[in-house]
KEGUSE-523458 format. One record per residue (C-alpha): residue in one letter; residue number from 1; x, y negated, z; chain. Coordinates in Angstrom, 3 decimals, decimal comma. Layout:
! KEGUSE-523458
<A; NUM; <X; Y; Z>; A>
...
//
This chain:
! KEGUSE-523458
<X; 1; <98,910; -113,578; 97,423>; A>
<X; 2; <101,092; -111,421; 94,826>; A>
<X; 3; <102,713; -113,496; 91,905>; A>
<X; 4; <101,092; -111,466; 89,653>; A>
<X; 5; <97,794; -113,786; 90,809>; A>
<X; 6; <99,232; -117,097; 89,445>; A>
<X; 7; <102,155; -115,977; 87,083>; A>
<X; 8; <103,011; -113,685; 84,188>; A>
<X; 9; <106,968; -112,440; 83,735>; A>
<X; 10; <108,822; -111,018; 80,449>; A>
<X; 11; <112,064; -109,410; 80,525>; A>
<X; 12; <114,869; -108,986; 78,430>; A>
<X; 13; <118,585; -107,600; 78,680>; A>
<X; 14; <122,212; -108,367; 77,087>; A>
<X; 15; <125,109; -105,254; 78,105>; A>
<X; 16; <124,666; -105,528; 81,833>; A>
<X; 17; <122,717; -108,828; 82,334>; A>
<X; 18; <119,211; -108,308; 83,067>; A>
<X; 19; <116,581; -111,872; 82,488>; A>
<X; 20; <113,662; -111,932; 83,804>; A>
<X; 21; <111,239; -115,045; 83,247>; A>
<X; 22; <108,694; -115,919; 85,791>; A>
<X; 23; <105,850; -118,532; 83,959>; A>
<X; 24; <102,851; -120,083; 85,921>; A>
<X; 25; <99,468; -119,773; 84,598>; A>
<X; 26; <98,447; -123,007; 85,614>; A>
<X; 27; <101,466; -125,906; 85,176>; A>
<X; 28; <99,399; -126,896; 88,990>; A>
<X; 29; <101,336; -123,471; 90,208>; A>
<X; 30; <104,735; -124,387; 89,312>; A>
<X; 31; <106,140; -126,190; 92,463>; A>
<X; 32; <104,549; -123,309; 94,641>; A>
<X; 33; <106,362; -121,083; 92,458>; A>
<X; 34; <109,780; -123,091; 92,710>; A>
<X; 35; <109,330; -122,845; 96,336>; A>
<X; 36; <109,122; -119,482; 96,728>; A>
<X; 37; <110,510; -117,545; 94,737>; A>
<X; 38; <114,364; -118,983; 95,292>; A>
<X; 39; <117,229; -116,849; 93,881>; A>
<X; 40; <118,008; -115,427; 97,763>; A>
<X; 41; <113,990; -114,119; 97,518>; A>
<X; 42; <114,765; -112,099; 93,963>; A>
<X; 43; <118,485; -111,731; 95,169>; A>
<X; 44; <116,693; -109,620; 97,874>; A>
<X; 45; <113,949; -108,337; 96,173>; A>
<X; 46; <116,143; -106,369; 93,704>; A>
<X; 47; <119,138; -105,411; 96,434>; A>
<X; 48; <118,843; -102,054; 95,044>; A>
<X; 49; <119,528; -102,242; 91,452>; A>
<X; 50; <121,262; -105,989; 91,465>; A>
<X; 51; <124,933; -105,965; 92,455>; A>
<X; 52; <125,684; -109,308; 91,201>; A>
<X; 53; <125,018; -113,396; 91,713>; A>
<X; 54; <121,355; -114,322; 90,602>; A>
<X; 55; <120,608; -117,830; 88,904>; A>
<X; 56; <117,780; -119,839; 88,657>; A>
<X; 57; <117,044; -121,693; 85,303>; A>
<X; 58; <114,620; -124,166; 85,771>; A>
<X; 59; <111,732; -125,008; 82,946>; A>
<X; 60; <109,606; -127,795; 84,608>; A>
<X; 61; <108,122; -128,583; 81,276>; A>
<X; 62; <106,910; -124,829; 80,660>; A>
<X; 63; <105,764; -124,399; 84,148>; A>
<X; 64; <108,522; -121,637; 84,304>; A>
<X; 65; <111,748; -120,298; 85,855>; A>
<X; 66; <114,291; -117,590; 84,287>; A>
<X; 67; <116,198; -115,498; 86,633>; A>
<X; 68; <119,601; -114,109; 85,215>; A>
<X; 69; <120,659; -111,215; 87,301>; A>
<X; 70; <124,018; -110,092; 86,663>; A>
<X; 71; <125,099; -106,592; 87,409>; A>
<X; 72; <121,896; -105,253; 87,034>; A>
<X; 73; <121,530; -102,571; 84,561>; A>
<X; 74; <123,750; -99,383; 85,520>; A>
<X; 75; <126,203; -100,342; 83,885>; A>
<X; 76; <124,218; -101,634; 80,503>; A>
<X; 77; <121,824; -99,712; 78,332>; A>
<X; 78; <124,453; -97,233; 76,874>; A>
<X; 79; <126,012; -96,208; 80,426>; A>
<X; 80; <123,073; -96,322; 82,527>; A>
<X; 81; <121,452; -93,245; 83,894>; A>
<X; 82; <118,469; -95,022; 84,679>; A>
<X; 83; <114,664; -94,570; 82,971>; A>
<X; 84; <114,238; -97,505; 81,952>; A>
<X; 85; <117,630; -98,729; 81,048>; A>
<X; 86; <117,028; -101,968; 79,278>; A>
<X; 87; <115,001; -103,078; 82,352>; A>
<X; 88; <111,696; -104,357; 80,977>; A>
<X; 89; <109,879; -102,980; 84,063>; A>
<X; 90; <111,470; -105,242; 86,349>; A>
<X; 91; <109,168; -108,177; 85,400>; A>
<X; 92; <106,407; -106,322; 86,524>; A>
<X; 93; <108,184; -105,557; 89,795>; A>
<X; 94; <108,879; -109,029; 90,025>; A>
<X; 95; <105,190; -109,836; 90,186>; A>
<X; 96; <104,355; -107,732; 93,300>; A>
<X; 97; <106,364; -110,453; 95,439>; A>
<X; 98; <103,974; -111,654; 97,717>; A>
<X; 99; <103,888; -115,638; 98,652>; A>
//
């Protein structure tokens, strides 16, 4: 099963910090989700494009996680020579993990 079947993701971005957010449709999800998606599985799913540590936020409440990936964007939005330099496609990338 791809994430994308029982989670949705939103991204955002601060100089060379890229945040991705990783929220279960169903609160019932949420421990499946905390068990496999760990920050060595994104660490590794983004090897290209993340040169940095990855942390895990926790949001038990929300049914959620937040992933700050540091070192992730080029360089930041104003020195990266990437398309999509603030990074909002990488929660969509995110979602085609398979568990």
């Amino acid at each position: 099963m791809k994430l994308w079947d029982i989670a949705h993701s939103r991204t955002g971005d601060k100089g060379n910090i890229s945040n991705v957010s990783l929220i279960a449709y169903d609160i019932k999800d949420y421990e499946l989700l905390k068990e496999k998606v760990t920050t060595e599985v994104v660490k590794e799913w983004f090897k290209e494009i993340v040169k940095g540590e990855v942390v895990r936020y926790e949001l038990p409440q929300l049914g959620a996680m937040n992933f700050v990936m540091y070192d992730a964007l080029g360089g930041g939005v104003t020195r990266s020579l990437a398309l999509d330099k603030h990074g909002k496609s990488l929660s969509s990338y995110l979602l085609d993990i398979n568990i």
